[in-house]
N, CA, C and O atoms as a MOPAC input file, in Angstrom:
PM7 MOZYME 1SCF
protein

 N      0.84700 1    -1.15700 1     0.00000 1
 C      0.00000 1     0.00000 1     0.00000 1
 C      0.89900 1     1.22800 1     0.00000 1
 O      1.81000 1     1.00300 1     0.79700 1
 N      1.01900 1     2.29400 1    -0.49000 1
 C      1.49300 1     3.17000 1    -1.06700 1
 C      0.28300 1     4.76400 1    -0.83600 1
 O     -0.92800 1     4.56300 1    -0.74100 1
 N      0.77000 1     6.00100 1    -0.78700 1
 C     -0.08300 1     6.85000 1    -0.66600 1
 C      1.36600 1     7.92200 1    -1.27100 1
 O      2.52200 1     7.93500 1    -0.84800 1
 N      0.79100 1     8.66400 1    -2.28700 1
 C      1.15400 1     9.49300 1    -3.25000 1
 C      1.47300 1    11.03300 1    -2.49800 1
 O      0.57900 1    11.60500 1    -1.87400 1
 N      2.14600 1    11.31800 1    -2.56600 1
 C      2.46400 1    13.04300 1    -1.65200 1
 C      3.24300 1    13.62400 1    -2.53400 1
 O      4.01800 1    12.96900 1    -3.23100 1
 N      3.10600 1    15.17800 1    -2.62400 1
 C      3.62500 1    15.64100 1    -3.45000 1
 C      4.81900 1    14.85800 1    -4.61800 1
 O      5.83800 1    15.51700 1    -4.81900 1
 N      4.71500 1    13.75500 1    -5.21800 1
 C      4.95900 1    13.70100 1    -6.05700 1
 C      6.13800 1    12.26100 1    -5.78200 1
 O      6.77500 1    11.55600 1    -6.56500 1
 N      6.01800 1    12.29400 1    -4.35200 1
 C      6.59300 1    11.33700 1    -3.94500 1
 C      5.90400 1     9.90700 1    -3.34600 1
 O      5.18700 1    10.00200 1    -2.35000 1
 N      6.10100 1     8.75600 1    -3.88500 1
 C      5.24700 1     7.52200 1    -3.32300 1
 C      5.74500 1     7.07900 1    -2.19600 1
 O      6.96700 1     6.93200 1    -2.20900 1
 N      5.07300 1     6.75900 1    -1.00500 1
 C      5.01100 1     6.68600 1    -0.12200 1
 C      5.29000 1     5.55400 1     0.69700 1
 O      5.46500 1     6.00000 1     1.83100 1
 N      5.41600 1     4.35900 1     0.69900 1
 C      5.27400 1     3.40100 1     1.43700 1
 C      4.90800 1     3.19700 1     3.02500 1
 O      5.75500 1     3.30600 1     3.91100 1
 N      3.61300 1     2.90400 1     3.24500 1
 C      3.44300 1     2.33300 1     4.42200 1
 C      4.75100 1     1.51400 1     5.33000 1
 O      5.45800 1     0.62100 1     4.86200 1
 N      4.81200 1     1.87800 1     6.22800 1
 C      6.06300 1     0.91100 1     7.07100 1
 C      4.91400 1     0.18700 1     8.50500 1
 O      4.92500 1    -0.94500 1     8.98800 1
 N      4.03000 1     1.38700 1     8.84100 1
 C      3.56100 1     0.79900 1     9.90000 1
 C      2.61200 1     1.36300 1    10.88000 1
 O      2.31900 1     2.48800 1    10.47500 1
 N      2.08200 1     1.13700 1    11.83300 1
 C      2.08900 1     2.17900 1    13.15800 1
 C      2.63100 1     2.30400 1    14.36500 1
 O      3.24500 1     1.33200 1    14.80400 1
 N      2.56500 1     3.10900 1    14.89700 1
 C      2.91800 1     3.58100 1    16.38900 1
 C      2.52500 1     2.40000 1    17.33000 1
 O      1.35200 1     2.03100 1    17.27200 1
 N      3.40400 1     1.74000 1    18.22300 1
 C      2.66400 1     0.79200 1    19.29800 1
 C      2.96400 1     1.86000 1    20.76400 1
 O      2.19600 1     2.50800 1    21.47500 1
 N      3.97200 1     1.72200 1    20.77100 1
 C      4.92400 1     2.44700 1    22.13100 1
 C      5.71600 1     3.29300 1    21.64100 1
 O      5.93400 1     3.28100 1    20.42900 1
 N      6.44800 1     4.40700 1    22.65500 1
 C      7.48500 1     4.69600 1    22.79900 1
 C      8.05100 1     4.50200 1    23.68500 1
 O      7.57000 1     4.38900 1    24.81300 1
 N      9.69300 1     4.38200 1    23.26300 1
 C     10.37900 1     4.18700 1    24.72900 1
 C     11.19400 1     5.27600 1    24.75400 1
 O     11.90600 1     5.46100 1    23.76700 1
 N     11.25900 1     6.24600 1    25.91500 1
 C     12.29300 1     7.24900 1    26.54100 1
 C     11.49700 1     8.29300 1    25.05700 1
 O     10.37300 1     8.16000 1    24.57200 1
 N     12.34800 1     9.05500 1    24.76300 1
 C     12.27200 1    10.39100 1    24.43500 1
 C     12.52200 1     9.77000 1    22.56300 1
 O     11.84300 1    10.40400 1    21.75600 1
 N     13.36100 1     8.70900 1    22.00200 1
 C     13.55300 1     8.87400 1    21.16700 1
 C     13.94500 1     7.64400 1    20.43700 1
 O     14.75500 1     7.58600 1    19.51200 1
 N     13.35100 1     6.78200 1    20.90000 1
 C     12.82500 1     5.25200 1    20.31200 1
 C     11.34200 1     5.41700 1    20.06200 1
 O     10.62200 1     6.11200 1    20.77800 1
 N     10.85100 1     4.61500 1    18.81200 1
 C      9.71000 1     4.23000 1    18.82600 1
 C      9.29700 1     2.73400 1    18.38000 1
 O     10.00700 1     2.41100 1    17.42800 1
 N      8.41500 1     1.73100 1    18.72800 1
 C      7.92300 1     0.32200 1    18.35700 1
 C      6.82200 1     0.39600 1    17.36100 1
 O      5.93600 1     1.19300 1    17.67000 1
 N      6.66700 1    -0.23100 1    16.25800 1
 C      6.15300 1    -0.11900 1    15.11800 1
 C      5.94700 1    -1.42400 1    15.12700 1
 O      6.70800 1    -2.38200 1    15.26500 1
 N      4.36500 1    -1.28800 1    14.89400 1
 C      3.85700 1    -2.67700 1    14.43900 1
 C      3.84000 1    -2.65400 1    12.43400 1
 O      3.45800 1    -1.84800 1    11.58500 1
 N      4.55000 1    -4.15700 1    12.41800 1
 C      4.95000 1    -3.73300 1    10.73600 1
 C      3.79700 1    -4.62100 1    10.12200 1
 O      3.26300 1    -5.54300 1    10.73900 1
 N      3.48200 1    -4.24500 1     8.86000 1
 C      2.75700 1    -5.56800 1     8.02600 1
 C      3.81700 1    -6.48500 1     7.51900 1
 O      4.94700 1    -6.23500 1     7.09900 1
 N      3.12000 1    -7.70300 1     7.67300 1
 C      4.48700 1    -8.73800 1     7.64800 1
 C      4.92400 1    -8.94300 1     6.21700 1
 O      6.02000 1    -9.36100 1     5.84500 1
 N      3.61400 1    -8.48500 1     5.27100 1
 C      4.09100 1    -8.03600 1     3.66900 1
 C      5.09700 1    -6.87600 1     3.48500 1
 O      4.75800 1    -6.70400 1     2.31400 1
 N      5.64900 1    -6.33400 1     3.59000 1
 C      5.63800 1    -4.85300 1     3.53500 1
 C      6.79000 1    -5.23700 1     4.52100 1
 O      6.60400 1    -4.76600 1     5.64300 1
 N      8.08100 1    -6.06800 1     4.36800 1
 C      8.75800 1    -5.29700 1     5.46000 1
 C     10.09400 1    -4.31300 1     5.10600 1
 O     10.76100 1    -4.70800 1     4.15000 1
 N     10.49900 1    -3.22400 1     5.69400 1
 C     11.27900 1    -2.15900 1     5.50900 1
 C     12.61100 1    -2.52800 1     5.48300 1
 O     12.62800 1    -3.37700 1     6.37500 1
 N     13.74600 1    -2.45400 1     5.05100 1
 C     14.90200 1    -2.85200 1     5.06200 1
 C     15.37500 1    -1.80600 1     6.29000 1
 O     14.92900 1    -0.72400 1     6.67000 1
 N     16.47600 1    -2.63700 1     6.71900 1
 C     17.53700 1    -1.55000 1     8.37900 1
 C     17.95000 1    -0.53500 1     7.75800 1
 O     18.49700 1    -0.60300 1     6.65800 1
 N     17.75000 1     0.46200 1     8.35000 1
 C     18.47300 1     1.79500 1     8.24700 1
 C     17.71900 1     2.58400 1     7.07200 1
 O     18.25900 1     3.53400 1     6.50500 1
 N     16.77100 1     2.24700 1     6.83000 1
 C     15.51600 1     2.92000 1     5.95400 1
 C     15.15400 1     4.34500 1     6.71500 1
 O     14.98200 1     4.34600 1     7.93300 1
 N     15.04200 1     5.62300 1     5.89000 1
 C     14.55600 1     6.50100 1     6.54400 1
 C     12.99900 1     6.40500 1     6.79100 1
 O     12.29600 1     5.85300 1     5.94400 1
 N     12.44500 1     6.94700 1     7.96200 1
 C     10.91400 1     6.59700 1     8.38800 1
 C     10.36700 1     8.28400 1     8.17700 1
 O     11.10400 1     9.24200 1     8.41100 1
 N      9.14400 1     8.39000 1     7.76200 1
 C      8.91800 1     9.95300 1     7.48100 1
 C      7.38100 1     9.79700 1     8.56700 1
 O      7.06500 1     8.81200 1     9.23500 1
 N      6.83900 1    10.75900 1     8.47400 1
 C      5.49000 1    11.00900 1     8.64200 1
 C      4.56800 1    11.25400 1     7.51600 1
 O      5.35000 1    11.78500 1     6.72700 1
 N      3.62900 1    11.22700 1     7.02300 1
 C      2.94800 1    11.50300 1     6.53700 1
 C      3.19600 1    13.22200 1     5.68500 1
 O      3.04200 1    13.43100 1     4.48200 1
 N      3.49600 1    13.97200 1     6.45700 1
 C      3.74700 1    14.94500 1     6.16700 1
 C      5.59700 1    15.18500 1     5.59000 1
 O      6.19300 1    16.25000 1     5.75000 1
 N      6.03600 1    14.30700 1     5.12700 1
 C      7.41300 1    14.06900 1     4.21700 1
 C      8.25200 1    14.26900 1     5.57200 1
 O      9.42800 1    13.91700 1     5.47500 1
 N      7.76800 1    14.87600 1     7.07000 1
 C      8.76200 1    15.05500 1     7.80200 1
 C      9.84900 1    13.93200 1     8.15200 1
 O      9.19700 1    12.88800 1     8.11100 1
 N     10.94600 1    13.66800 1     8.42000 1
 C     12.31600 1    12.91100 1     8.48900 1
 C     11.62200 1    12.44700 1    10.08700 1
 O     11.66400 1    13.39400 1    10.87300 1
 N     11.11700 1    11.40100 1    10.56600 1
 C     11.12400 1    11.04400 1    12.09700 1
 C     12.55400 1    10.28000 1    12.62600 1
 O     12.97300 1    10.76700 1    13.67600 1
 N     13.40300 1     9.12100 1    12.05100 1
 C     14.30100 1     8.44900 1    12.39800 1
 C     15.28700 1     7.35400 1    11.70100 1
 O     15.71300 1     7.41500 1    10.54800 1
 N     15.38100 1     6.99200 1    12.04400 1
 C     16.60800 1     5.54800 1    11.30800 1
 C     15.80500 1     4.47100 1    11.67700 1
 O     15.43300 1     4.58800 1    12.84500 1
 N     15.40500 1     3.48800 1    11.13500 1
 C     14.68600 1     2.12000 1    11.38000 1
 C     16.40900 1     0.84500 1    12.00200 1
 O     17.28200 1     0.39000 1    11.26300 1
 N     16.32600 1     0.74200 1    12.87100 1
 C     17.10100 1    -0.17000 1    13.22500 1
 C     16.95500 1    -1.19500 1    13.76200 1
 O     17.95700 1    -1.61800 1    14.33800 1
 N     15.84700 1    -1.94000 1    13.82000 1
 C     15.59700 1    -3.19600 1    14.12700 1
 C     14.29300 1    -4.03000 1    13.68200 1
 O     13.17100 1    -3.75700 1    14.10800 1
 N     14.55400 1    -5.05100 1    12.80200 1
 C     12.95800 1    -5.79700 1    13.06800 1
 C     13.07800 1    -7.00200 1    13.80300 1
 O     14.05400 1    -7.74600 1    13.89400 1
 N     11.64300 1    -7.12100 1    14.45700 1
 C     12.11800 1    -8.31800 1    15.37900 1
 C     10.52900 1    -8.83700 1    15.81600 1
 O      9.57900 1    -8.29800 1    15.24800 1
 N     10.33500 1    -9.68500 1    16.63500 1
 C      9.10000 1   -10.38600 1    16.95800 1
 C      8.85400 1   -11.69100 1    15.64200 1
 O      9.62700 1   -11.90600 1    14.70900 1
 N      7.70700 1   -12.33200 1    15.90100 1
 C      7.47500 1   -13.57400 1    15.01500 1
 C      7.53600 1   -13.17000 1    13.70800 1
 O      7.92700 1   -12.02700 1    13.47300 1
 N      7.10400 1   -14.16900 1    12.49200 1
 C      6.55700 1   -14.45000 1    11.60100 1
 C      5.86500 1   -13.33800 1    11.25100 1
 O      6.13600 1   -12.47900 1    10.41300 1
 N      4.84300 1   -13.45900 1    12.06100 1
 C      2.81700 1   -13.74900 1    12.09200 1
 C      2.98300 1   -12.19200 1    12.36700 1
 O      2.75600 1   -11.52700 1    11.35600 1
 N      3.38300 1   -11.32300 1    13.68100 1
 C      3.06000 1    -9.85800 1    13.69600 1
 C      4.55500 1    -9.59300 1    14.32900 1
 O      5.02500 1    -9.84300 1    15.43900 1
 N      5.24600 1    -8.81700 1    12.83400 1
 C      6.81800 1    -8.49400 1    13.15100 1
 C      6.39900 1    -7.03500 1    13.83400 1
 O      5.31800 1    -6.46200 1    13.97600 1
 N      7.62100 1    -6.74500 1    14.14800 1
 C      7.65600 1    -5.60700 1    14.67800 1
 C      9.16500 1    -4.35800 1    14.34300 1
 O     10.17000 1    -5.00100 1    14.04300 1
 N      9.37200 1    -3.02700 1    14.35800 1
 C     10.07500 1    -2.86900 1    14.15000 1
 C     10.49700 1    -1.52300 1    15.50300 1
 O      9.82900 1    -1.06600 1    16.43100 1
 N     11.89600 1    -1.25300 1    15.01600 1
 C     12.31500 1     0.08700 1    15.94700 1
 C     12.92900 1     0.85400 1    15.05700 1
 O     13.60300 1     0.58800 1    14.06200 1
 N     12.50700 1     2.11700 1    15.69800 1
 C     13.00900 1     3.34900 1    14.91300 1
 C     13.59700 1     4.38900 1    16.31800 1
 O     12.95700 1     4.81300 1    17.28000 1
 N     14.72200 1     4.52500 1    16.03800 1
 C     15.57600 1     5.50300 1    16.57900 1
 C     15.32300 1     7.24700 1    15.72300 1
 O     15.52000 1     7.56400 1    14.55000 1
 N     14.74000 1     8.21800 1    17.09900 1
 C     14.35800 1     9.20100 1    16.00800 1
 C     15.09500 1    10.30500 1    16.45900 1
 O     15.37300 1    10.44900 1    17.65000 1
 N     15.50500 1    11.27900 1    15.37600 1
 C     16.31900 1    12.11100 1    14.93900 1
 C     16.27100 1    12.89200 1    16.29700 1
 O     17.24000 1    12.57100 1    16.98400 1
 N     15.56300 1    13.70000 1    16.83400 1
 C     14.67600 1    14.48700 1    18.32500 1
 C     13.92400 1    13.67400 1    18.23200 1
 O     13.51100 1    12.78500 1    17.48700 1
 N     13.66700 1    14.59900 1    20.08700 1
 C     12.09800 1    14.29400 1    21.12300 1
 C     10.88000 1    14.71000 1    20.08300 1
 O     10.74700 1    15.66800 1    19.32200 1
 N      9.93200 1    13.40200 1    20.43000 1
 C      8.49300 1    14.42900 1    19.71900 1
 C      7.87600 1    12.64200 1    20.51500 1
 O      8.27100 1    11.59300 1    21.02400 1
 N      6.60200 1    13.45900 1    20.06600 1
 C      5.56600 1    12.49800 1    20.73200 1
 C      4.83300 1    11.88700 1    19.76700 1
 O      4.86300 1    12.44800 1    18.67200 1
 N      4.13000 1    10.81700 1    19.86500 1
 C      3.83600 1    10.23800 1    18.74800 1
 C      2.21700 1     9.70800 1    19.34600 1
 O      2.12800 1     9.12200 1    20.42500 1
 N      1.43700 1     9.90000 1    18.79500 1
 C     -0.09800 1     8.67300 1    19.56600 1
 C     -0.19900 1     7.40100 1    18.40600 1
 O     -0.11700 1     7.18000 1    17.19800 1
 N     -0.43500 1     6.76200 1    19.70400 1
 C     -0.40900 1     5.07700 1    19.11200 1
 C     -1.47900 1     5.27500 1    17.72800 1
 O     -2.33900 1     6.12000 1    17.47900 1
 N     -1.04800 1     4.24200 1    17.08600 1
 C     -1.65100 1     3.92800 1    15.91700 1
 C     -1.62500 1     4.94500 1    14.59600 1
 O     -2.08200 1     4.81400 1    13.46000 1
 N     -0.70600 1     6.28100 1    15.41200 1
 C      0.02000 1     7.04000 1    14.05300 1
 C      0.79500 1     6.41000 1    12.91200 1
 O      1.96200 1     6.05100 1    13.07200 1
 N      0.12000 1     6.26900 1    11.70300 1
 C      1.06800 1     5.48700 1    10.48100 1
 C      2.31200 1     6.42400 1     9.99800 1
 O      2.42100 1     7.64500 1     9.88600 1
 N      3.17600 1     5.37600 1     9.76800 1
 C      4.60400 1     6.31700 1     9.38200 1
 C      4.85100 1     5.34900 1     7.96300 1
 O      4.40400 1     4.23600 1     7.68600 1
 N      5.90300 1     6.41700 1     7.07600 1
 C      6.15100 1     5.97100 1     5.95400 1
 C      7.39800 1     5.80000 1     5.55600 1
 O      8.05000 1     6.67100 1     6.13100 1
 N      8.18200 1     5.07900 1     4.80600 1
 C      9.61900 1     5.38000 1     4.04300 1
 C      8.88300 1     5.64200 1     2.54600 1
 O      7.83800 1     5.15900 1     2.11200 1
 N      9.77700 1     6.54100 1     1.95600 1
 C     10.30100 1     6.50500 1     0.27200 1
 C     10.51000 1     5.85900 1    -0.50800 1
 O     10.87500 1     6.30300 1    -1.59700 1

């Protein structure tokens, strides 16, 4: 799944589960769709959120981490994108 922004295609990576501390976040991934390490993660709004550095959990519902650039807050089930 893909969503078109100024001119740039989008890729779904995931949503928001948790954060941890000020500048980790846990991303529930689709297990189609998974992101390669060190993929940049955006928001919706093309903004830069972090570095993807880990996938991990089962098969069935992977999961990923994103280390982000700054503090910001995120509410669960916010979808984030790579390029």
């Amino acid at each position: 799944m893909g969503l078109l922004l100024r001119g740039f295609l989008l890729k779904l990576v995931g949503q928001v589960e948790h954060h941890i501390g000020r500048r980790t976040l846990v991303l529930h991934v689709d297990k189609g769709q998974l992101p390669s390490i060190s993929a940049e993660v955006t928001d919706r709004r093309l903004q830069p959120i972090g570095k993807l550095v880990e996938i991990f959990g089962n098969v069935q519902t992977p999961y990923a981490t994103v280390l982000c650039y700054t503090p910001r807050k995120f509410v669960r089930g916010e979808k984030v994108y790579i390029k």
